[in-house]
Structure formats: C-alpha cells, structure tokens
MIMAR-555917 format. One line per 10 residues: number of its first residue (from 1); for each residue x, y, z of C-alpha. Coordinates in pm, whole numbers, plus 32768, in hexadecimal, padded with zeros to 4 digits. Layout:
BEGIN
NUM = X,Y,Z ~ ...
% end
This chain:
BEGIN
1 = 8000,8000,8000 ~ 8076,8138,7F7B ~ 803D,824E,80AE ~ 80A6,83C1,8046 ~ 806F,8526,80D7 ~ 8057,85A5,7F44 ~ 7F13,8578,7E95 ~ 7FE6,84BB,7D5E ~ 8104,83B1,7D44 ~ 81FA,8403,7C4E
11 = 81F0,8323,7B08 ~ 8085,829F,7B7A ~ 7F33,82FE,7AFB ~ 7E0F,831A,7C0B ~ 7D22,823B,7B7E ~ 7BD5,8256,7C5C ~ 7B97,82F2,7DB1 ~ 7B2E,8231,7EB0 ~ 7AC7,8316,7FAE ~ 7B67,83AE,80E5
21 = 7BE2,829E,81E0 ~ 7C4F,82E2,8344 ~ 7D0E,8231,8487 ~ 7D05,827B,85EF ~ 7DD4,8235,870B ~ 7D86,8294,88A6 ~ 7E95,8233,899D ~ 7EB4,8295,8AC2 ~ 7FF0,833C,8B9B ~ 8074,8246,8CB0
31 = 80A1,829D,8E25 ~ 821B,8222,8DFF ~ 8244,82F0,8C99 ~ 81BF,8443,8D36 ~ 82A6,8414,8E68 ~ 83F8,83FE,8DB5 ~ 837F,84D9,8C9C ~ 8342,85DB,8D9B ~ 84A3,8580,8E2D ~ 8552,85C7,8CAD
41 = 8492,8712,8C8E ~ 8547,876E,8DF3 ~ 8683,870A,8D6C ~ 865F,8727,8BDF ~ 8646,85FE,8B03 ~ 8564,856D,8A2C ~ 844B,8475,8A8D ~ 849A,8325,89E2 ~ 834C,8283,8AA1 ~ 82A8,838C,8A2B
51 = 8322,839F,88BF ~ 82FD,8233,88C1 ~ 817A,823D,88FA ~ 816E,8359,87EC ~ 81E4,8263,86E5 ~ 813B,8134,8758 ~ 7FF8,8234,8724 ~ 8084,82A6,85EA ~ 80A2,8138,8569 ~ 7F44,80AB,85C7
61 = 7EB6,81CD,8571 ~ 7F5A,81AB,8401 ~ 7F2B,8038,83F3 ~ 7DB1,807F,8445 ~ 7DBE,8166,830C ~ 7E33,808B,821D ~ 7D4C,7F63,82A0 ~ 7C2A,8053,8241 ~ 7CC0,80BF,80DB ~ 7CD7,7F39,80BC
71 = 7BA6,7EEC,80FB ~ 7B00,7FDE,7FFE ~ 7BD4,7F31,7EDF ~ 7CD5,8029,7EE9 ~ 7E70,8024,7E91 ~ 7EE3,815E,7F2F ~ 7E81,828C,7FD9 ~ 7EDB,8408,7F7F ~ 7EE4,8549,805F ~ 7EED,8479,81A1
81 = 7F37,8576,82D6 ~ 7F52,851C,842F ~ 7E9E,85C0,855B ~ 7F27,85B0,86B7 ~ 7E2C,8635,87D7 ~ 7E3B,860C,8983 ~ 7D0C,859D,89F8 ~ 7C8F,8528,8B3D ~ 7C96,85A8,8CB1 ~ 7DD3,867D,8CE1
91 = 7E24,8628,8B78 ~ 7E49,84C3,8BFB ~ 7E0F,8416,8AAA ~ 7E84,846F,8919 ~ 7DAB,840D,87BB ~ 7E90,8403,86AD ~ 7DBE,83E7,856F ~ 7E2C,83BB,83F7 ~ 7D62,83F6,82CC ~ 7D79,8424,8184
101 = 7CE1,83C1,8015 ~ 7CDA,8263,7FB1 ~ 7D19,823D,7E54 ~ 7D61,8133,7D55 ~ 7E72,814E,7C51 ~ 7E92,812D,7ADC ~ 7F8E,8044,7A75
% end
C-alpha cells in the first residue's frame, strides 16, 4: 500500500477515488511515564516512554488507515495527514488519527 502526504505518486495515474478513509488511536499516559517524564523536564532530556507511545499511536493509527483503504478495494492513499490531540482528564490520554484519500492506481 502506497501511503503519501501528496495528492499524486510520481509516474502513476490515479485511476478511481475511493473515498476518504481514516484511523484512530487513544492511549493513555502511564503513572510510571508521567513520573520520570516529569523528572527529564527538571533536568532536560527527552521522554523516550513518552516518544515511544507517540509512535506506537502513530503506527496503529496508520495501520488502521490502510486496513480501511483496503477494505474499499483500494491500492494506495494520497494527501494522508496526521492529527495529534490530548484528551482526557488533565490531558491524561492522546488520539492520534490519520486520514487521507483512498485511491486506486492506473497501471
């Protein structure tokens, strides 16, 4: 599956549109994660529990987009954009959602 941020893929023809596909993603922050993130932003440093639960997001939320693009018959998907947004009780939880067109492609 073909995922891009453009709305064309150089040397391929857009054959039909499929219709606008989307995936979603909600995880929530751990006890253990806020206490030593709050320790690195005393100190300085970067968050690696942190900016591993980003990607993990990122990555189910992407995988969730290209299982709906599949299922609507589709081989790629063009001007895909990703949303990041803190939800929750003292911002206690973050949705990161992809979407983007699903397309098929000319050969």
């Amino acid at each position: 599956m073909i995922v891009t941020t453009t709305y064309n893929i150089e040397g391929r023809t857009i054959h039909e549109y499929k219709g606008i596909v989307s995936g979603e993603a909600i995880v929530g922050a751990h006890i253990i994660k806020d206490i030593f993130a709050g320790i690195r932003d005393f100190f300085g440093g970067r968050s690696g529990a942190y900016e591993k639960t980003v990607r993990d997001a990122k990555d189910i939320a992407l995988k969730e987009l290209e299982d709906a693009a599949r299922q609507q018959g589709a081989d790629a998907i063009v001007g895909m954009a990703l949303h990041y947004q803190v939800m929750g009780a003292k911002g206690s939880m973050l949705m990161v959602s992809a979407s983007g067109t699903a397309v098929t492609l000319g050969r």
